[in-house]
PAZA-72697 format. One record per residue: chain; x, y negated, z negated of N, C-alpha, C in turn; residue number from 1. Coordinates in steps of 0.05 Angstrom, whole numbers, plus 5000, padded with zeros to 4 digits. Atoms other than C-alpha are relative to their C-alpha. Layout:
BEGIN
<atom ch="A" n_east="X" n_north="Y" n_up="Z" ca_east="X" ca_north="Y" ca_up="Z" c_east="X" c_north="Y" c_up="Z" i="NUM"/>
...
***
This chain:
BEGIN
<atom ch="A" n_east="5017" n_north="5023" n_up="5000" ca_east="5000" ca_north="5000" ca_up="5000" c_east="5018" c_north="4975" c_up="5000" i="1"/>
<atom ch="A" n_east="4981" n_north="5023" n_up="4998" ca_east="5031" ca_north="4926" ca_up="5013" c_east="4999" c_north="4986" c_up="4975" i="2"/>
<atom ch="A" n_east="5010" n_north="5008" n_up="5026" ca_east="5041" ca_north="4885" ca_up="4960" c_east="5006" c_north="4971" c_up="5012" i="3"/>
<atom ch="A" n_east="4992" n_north="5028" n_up="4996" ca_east="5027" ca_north="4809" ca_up="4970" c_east="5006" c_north="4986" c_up="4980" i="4"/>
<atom ch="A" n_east="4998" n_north="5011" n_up="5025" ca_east="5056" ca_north="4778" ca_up="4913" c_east="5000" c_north="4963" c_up="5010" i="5"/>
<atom ch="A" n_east="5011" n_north="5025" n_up="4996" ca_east="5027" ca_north="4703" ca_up="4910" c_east="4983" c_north="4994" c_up="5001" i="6"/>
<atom ch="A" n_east="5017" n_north="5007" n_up="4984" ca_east="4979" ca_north="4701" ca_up="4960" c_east="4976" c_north="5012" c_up="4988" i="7"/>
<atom ch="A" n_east="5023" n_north="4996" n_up="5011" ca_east="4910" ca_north="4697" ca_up="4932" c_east="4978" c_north="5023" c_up="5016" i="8"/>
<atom ch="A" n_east="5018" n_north="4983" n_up="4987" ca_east="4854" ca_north="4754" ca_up="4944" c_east="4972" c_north="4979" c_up="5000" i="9"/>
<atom ch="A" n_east="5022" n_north="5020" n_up="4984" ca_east="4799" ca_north="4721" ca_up="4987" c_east="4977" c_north="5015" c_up="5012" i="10"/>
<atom ch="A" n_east="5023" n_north="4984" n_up="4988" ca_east="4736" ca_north="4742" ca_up="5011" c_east="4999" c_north="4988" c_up="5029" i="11"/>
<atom ch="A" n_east="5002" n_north="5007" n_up="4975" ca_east="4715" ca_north="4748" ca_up="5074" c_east="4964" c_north="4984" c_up="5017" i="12"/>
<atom ch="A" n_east="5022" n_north="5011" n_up="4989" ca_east="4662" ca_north="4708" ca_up="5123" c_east="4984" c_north="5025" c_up="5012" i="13"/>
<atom ch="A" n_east="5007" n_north="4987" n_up="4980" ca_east="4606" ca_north="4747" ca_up="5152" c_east="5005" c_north="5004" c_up="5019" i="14"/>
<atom ch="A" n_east="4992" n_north="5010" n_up="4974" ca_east="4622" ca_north="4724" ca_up="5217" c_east="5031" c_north="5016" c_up="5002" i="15"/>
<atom ch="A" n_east="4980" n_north="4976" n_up="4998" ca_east="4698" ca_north="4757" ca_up="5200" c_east="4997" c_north="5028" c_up="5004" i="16"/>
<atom ch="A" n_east="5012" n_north="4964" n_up="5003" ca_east="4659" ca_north="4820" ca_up="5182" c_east="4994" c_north="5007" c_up="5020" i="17"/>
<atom ch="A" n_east="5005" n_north="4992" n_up="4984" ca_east="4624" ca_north="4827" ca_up="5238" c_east="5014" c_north="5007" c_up="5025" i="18"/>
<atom ch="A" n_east="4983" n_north="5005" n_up="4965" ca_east="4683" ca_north="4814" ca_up="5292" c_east="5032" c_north="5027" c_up="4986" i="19"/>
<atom ch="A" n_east="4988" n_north="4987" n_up="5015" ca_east="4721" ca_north="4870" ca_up="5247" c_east="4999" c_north="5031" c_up="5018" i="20"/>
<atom ch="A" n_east="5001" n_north="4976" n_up="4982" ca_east="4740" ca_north="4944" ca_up="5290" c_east="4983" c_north="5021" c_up="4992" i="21"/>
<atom ch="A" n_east="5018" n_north="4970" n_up="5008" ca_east="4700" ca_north="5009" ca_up="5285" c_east="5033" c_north="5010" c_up="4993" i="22"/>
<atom ch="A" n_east="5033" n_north="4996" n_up="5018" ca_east="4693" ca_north="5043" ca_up="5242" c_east="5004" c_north="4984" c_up="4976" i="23"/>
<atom ch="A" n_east="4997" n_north="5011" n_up="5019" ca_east="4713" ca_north="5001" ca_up="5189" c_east="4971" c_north="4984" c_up="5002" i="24"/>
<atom ch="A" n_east="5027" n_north="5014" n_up="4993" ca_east="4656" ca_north="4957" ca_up="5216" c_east="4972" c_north="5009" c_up="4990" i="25"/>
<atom ch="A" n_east="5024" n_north="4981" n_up="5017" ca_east="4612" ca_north="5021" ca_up="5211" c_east="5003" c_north="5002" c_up="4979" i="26"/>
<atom ch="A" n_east="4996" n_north="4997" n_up="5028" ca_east="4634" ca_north="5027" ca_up="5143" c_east="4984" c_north="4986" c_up="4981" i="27"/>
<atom ch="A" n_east="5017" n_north="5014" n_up="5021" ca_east="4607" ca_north="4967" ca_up="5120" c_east="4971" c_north="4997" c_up="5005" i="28"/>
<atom ch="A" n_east="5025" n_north="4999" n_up="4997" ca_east="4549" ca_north="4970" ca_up="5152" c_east="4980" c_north="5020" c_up="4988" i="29"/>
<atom ch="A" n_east="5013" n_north="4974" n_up="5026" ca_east="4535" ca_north="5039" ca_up="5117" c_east="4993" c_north="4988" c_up="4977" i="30"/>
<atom ch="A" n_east="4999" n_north="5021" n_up="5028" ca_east="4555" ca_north="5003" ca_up="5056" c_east="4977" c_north="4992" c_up="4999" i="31"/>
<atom ch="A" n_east="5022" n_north="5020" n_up="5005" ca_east="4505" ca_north="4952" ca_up="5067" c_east="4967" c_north="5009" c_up="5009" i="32"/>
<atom ch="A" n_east="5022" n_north="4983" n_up="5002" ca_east="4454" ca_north="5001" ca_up="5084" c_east="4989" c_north="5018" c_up="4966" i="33"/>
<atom ch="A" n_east="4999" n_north="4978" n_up="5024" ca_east="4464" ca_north="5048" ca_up="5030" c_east="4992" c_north="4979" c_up="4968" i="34"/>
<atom ch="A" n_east="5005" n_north="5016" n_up="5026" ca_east="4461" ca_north="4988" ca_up="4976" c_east="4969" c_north="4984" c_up="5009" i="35"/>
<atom ch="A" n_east="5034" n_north="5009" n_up="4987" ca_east="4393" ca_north="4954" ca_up="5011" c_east="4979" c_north="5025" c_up="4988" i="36"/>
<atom ch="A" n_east="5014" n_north="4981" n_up="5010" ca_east="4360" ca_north="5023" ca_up="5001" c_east="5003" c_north="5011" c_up="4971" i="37"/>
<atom ch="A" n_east="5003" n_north="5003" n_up="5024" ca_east="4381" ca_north="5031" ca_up="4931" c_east="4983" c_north="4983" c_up="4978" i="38"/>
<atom ch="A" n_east="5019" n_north="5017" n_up="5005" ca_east="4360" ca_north="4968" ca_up="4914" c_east="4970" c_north="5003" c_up="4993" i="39"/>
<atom ch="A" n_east="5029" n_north="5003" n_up="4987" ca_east="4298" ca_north="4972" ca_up="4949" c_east="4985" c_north="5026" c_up="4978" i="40"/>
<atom ch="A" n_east="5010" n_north="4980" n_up="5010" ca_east="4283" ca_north="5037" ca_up="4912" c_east="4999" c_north="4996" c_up="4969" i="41"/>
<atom ch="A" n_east="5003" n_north="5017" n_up="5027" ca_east="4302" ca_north="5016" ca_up="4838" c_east="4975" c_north="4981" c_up="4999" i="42"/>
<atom ch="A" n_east="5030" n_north="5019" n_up="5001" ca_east="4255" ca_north="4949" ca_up="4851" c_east="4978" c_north="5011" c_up="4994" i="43"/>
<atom ch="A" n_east="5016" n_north="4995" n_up="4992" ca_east="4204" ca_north="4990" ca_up="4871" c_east="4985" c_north="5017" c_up="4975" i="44"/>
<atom ch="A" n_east="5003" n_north="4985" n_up="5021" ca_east="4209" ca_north="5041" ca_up="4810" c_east="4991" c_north="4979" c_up="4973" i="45"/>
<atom ch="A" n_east="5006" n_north="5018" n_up="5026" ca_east="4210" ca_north="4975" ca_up="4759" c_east="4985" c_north="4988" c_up="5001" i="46"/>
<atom ch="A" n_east="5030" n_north="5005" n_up="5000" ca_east="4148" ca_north="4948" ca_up="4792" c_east="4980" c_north="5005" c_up="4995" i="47"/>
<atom ch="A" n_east="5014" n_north="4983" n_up="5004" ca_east="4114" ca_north="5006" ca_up="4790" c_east="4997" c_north="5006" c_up="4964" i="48"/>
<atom ch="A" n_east="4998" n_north="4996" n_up="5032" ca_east="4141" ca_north="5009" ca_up="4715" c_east="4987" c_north="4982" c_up="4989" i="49"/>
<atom ch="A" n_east="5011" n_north="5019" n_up="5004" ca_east="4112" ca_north="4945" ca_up="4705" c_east="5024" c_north="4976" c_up="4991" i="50"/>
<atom ch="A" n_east="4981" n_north="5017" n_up="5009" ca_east="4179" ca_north="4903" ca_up="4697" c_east="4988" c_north="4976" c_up="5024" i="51"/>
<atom ch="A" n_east="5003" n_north="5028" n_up="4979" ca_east="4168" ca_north="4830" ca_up="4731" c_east="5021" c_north="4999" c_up="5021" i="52"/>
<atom ch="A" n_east="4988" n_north="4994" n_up="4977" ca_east="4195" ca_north="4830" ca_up="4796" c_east="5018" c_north="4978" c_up="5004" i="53"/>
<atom ch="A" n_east="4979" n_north="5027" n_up="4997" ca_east="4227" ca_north="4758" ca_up="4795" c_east="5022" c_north="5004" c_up="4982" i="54"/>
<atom ch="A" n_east="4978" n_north="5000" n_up="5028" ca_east="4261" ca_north="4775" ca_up="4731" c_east="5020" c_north="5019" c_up="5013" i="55"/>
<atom ch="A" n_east="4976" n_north="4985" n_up="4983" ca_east="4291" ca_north="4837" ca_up="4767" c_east="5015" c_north="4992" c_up="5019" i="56"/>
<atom ch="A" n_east="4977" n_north="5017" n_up="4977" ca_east="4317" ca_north="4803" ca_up="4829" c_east="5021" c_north="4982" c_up="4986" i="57"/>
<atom ch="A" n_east="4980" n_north="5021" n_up="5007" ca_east="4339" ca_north="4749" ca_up="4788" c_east="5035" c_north="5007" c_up="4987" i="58"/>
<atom ch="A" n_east="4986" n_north="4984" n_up="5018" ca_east="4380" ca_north="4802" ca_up="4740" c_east="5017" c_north="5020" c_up="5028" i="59"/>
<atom ch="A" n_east="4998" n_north="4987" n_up="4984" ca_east="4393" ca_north="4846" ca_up="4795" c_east="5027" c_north="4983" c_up="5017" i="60"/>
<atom ch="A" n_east="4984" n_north="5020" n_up="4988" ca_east="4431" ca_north="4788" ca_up="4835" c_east="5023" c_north="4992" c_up="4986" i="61"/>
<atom ch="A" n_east="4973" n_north="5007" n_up="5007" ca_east="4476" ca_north="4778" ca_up="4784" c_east="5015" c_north="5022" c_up="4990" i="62"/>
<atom ch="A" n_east="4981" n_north="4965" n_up="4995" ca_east="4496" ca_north="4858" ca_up="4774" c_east="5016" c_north="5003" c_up="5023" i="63"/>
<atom ch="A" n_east="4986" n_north="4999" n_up="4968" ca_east="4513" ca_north="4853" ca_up="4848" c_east="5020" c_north="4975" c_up="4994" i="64"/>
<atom ch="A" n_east="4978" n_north="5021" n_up="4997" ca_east="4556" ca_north="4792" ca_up="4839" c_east="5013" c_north="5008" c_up="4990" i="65"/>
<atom ch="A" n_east="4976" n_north="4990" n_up="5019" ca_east="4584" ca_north="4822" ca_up="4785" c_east="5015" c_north="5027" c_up="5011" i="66"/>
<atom ch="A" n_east="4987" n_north="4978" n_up="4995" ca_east="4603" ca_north="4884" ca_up="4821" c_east="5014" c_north="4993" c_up="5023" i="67"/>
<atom ch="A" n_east="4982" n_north="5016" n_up="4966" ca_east="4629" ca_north="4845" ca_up="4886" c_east="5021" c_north="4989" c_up="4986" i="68"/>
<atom ch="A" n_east="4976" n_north="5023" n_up="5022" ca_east="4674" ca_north="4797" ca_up="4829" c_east="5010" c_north="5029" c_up="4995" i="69"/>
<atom ch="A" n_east="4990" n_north="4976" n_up="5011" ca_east="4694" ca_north="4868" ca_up="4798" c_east="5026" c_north="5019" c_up="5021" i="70"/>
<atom ch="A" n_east="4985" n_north="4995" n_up="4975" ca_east="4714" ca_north="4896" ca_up="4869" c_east="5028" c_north="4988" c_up="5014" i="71"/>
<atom ch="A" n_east="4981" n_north="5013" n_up="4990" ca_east="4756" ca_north="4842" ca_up="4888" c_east="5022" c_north="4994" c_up="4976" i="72"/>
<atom ch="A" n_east="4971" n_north="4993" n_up="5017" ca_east="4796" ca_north="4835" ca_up="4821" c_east="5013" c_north="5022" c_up="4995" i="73"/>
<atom ch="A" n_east="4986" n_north="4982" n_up="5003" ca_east="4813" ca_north="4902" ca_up="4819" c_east="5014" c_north="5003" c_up="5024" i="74"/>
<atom ch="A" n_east="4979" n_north="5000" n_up="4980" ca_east="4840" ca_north="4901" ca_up="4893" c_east="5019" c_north="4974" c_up="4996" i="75"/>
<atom ch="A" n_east="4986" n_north="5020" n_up="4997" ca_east="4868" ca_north="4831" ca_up="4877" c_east="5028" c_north="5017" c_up="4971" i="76"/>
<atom ch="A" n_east="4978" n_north="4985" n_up="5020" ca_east="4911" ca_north="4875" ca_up="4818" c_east="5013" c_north="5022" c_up="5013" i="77"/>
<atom ch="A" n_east="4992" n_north="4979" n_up="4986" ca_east="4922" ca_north="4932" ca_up="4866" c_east="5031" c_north="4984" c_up="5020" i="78"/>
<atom ch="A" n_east="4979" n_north="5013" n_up="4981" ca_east="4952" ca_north="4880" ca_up="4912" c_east="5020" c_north="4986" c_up="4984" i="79"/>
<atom ch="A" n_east="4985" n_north="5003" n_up="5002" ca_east="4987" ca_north="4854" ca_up="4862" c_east="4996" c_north="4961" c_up="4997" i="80"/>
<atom ch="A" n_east="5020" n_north="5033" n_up="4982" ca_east="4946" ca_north="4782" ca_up="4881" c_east="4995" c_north="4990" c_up="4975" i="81"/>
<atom ch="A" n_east="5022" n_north="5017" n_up="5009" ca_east="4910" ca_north="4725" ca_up="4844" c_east="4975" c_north="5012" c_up="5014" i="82"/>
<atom ch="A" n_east="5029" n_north="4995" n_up="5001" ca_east="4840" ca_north="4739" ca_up="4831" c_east="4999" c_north="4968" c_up="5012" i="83"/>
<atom ch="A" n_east="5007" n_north="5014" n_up="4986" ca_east="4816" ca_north="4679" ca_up="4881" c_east="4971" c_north="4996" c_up="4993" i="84"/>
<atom ch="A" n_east="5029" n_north="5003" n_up="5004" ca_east="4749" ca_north="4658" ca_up="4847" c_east="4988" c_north="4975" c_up="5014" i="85"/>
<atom ch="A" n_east="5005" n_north="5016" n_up="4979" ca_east="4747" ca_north="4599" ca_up="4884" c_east="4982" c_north="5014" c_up="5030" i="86"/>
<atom ch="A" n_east="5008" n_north="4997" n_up="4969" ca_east="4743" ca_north="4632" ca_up="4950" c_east="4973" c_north="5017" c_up="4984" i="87"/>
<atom ch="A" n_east="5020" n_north="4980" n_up="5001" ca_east="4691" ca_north="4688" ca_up="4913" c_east="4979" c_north="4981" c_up="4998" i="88"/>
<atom ch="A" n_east="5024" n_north="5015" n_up="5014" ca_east="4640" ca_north="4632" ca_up="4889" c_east="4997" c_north="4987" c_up="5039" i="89"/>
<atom ch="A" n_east="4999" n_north="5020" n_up="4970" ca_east="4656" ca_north="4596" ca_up="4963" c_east="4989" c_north="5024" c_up="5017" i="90"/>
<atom ch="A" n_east="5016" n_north="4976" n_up="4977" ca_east="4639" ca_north="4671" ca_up="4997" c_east="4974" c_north="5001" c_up="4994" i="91"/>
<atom ch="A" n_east="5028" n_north="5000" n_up="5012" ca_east="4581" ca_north="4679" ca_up="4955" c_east="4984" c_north="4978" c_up="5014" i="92"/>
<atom ch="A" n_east="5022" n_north="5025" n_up="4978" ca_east="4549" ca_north="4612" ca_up="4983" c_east="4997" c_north="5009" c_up="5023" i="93"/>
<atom ch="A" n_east="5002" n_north="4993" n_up="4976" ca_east="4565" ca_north="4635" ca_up="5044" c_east="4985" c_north="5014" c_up="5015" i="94"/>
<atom ch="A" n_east="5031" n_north="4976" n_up="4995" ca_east="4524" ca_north="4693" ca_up="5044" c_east="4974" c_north="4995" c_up="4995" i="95"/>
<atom ch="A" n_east="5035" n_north="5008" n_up="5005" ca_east="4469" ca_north="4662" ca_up="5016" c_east="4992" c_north="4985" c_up="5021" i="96"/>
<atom ch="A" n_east="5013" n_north="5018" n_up="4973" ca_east="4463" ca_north="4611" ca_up="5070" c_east="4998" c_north="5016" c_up="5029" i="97"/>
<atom ch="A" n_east="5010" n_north="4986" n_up="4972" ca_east="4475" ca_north="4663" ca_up="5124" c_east="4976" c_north="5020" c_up="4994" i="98"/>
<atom ch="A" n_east="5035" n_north="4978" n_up="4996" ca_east="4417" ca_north="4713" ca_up="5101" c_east="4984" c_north="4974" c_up="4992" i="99"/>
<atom ch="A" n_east="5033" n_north="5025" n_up="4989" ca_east="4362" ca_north="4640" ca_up="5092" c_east="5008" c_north="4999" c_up="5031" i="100"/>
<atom ch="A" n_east="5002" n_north="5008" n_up="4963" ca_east="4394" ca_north="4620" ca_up="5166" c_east="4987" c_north="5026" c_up="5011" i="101"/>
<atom ch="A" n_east="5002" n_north="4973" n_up="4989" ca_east="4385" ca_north="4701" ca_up="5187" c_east="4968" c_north="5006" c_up="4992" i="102"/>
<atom ch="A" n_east="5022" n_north="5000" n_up="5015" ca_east="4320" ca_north="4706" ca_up="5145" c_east="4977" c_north="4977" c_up="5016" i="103"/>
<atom ch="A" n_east="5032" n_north="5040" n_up="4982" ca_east="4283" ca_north="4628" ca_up="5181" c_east="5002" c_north="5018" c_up="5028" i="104"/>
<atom ch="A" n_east="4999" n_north="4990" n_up="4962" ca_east="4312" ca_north="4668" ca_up="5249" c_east="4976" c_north="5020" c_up="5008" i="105"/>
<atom ch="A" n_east="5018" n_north="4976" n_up="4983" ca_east="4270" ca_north="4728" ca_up="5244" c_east="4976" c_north="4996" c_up="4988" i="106"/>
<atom ch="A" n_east="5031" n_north="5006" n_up="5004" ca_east="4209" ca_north="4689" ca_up="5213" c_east="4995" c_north="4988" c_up="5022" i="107"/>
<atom ch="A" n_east="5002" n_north="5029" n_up="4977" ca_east="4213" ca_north="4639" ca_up="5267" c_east="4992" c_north="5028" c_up="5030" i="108"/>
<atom ch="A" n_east="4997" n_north="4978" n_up="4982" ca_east="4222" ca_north="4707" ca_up="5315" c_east="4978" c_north="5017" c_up="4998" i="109"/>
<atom ch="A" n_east="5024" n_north="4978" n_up="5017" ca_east="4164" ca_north="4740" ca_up="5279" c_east="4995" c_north="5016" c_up="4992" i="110"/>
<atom ch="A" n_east="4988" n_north="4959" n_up="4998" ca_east="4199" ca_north="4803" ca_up="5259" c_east="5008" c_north="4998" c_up="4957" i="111"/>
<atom ch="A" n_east="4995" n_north="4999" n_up="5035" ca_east="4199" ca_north="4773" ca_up="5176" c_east="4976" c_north="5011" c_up="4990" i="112"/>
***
């Protein structure tokens, strides 16, 4: 494994992700399948349970941050790196604004 000693661990842009080679590409797309349908399935079980559904997302959203922040300091120790919270709080926005832009596209498209 390389070791960057300095250079901060950074997240990446959707837009990087996407322009990223097979199968790594497929990879994350699994990924991001495989965690959607989890999700989706949990929710569904704590609705049914009678847990408030806003409260879960809201809680929910920050388990996932916390396991994306978790992800990247332990590769930023693997590498050897700065934990880069900067860039994580700056990716995080990022994503949020591309799934509302991705989200208005396919209401606007009629497919929300």
């Amino acid at each position: 494994m390389r070791r960057r000693h300095g250079a901060g661990m950074t997240v990446m842009t959707i837009e990087e992700c996407q322009k990223l080679d097979t199968p790594l590409r497929q990879d994350l797309e699994l990924l991001d399948y495989e965690v959607r349908t989890i999700v989706d399935r949990i929710r569904s079980e704590a609705r049914d349970g009678g847990a408030d559904d806003a409260t879960f997302v809201k809680a929910s959203t920050t388990v996932l941050l916390s396991i994306a922040a978790g992800l990247l300091a332990r590769a930023a120790e693997d590498e050897q790196a700065p934990f880069d919270a900067t860039s994580f709080a700056a990716g995080a926005g990022h994503a949020a604004r591309w799934a509302a832009q991705r989200r208005l596209r396919y209401f606007v498209a009629g497919e929300a």
